[in-house]
C-alpha positions in Angstrom: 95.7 74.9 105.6 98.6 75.2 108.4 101.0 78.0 108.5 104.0 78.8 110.1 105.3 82.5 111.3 108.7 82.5 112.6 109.0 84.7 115.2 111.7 87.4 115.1 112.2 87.9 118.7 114.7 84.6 118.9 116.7 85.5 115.9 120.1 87.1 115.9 119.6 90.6 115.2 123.1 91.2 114.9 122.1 89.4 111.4 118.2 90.3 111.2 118.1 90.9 107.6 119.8 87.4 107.0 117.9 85.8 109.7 114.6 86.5 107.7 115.9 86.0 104.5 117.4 82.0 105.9 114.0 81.4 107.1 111.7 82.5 104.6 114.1 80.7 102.3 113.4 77.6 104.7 110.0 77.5 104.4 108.0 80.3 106.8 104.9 81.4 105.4 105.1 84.6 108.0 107.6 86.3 109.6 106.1 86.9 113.1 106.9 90.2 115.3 106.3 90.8 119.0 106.2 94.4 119.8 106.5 94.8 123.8 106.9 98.0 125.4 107.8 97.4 128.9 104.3 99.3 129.9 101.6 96.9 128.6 104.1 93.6 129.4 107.7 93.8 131.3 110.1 93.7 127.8 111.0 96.4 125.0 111.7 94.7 121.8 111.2 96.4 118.3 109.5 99.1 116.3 108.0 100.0 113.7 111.6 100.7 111.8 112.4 97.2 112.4 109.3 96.1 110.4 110.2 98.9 107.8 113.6 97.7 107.3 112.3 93.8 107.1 109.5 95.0 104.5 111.9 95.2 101.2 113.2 91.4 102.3 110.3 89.1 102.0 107.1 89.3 100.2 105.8 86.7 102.8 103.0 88.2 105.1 104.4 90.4 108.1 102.4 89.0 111.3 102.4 92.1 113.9 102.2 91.4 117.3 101.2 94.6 119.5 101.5 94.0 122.8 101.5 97.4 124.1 99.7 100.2 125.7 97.9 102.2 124.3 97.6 100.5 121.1 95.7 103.1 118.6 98.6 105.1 118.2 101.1 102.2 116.8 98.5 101.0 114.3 99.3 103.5 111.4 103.2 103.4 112.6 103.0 99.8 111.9 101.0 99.9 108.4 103.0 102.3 106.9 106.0 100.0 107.6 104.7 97.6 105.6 102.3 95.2 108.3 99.9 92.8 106.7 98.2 91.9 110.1 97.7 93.5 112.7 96.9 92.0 116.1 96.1 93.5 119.9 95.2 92.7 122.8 91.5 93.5 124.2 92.9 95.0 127.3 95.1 97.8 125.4 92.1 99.6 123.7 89.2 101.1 125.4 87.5 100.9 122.2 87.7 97.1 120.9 85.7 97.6 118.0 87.2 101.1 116.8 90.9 99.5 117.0 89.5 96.8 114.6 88.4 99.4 112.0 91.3 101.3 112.3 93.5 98.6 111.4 91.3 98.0 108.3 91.4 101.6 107.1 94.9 101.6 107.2 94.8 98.4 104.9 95.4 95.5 107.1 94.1 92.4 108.6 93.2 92.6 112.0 94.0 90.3 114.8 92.2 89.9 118.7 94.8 88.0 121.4 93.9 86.2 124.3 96.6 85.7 127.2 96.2 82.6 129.2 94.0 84.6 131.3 91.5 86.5 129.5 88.3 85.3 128.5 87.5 84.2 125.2 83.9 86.2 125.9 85.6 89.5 124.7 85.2 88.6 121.3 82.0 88.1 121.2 80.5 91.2 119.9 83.6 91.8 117.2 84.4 88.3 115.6 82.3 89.5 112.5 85.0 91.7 111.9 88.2 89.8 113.0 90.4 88.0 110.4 92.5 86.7 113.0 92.0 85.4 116.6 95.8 84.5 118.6 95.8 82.2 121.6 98.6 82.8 123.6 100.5 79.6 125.0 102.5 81.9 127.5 102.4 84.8 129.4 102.9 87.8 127.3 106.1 89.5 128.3 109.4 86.9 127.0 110.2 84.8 124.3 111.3 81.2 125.3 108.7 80.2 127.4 106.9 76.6 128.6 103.6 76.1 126.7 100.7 76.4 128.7 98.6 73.3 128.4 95.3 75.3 129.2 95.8 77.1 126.2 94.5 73.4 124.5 91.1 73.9 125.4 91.0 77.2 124.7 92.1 76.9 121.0 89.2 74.5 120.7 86.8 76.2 122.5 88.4 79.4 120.1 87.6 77.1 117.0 84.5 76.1 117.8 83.2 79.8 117.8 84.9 81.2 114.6 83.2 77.5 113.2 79.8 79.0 114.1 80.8 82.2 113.0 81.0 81.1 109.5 84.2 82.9 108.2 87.5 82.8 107.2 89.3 84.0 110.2 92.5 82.1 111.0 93.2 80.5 114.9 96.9 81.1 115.9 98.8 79.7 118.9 101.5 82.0 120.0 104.0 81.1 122.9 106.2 77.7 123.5 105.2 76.1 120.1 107.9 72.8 119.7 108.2 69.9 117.3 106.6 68.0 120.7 103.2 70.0 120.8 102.7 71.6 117.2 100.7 68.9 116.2 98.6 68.7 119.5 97.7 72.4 119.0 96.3 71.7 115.9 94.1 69.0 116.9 92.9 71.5 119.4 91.8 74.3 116.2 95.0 76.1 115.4 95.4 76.3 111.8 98.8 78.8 112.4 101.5 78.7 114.8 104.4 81.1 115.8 107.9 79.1 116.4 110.6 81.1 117.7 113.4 79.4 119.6 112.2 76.2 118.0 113.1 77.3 114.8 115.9 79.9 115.1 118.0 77.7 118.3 117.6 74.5 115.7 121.0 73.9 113.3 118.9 73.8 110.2 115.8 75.7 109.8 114.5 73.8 106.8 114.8 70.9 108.8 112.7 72.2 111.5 110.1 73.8 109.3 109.9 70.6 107.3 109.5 68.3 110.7 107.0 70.6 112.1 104.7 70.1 108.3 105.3 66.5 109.3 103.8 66.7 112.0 101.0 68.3 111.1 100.5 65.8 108.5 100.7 62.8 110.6 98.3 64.3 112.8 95.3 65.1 110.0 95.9 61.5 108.7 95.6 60.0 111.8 92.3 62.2 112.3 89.1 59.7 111.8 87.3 60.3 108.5 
């Protein structure tokens, strides 16, 4: 199954409530938030009242994004707002594994990112555990960014592991997903991608959404048996 999170961070949030109400309506299974906090990467973006005030909108999945420093703290914040995932990155907790329960005792999925840098090795001892792992295309820190082609290998090399693993645990690809690559990046393993500008810069969401499943489609038909 593919899903698609549309990422806040390229909406107008002079019209945020709308914005996620317009997509949802055009066919986002998630609505996607990057929380930055110009310590862990160089932007500030949003809180956890942002994600409180989206909760009463949607009953689609809320896909948090932490990419700050310390992370523990922000967890509960972020649950009580209404989070259904939680994701980190290995490099914001000195405890990788304690994170990881923490997020599950406050009732929520729990996520492990990967910048284009860091090595897939640090989930080896917790994938048991994870529900989630995100690739990131980009460099954490802006939205709008050039997809990484390295991140390719990475997703499969990402899919082959949770494969062995045996669970349920869902590959995303976060960071310069297009109608030009979407389908590339799942060939490579990613069964769930975060589209920001793609979506929100386009003149009709539905359209986009709807291209982007096409995509997806023509690339598992064209997949040999």
């Amino acid at each position: 199954m593919h899903r698609i999170a549309a990422s806040i961070l390229s909406a107008d949030f002079a019209r945020l409530g709308e914005e996620v109400t317009a997509v949802v309506r055009a066919g986002a299974d998630l609505i996607h938030f990057g929380v930055m906090d110009n310590h862990y990467v160089p932007s500030l973006t949003v809180g956890p009242l942002v994600c409180e005030a989206i909760r009463p909108l949607t009953a689609v999945p809320l896909d948090v994004h932490l990419m700050v420093k310390p992370v523990d703290r922000m967890v509960p914040e972020f649950a009580r707002a209404g989070a259904d995932i939680i994701t980190f990155h290995p490099e914001a907790s000195e405890h990788i594994d304690r994170t990881i329960d923490l997020i599950h005792d406050h009732g929520c999925k729990a996520g492990l990112a990967f910048n284009p840098a860091t090595p897939l090795a640090w989930m080896d001892h917790v994938l048991g555990k994870l529900d989630l792992v995100l690739i990131m295309s980009v460099n954490t820190g802006f939205g709008g960014q050039k997809f990484i082609g390295t991140a390719l290998p990475k997703l499969r090399e990402a899919r082959r592991r949770i494969d062995q693993c045996g669970r349920a645990i869902w590959l995303e690809v976060d960071g310069g997903v297009k109608l030009d690559n979407i389908a590339e990046a799942a060939q490579a393993g990613a069964d769930t991608f975060v589209a920001g500008a793609a979506i929100y810069a386009s003149e009709d969401y539905a359209v986009t959404i709807a291209s982007m499943r096409a995509q997806l489609a023509w690339r598992r038909a064209a997949q040999p048996a």
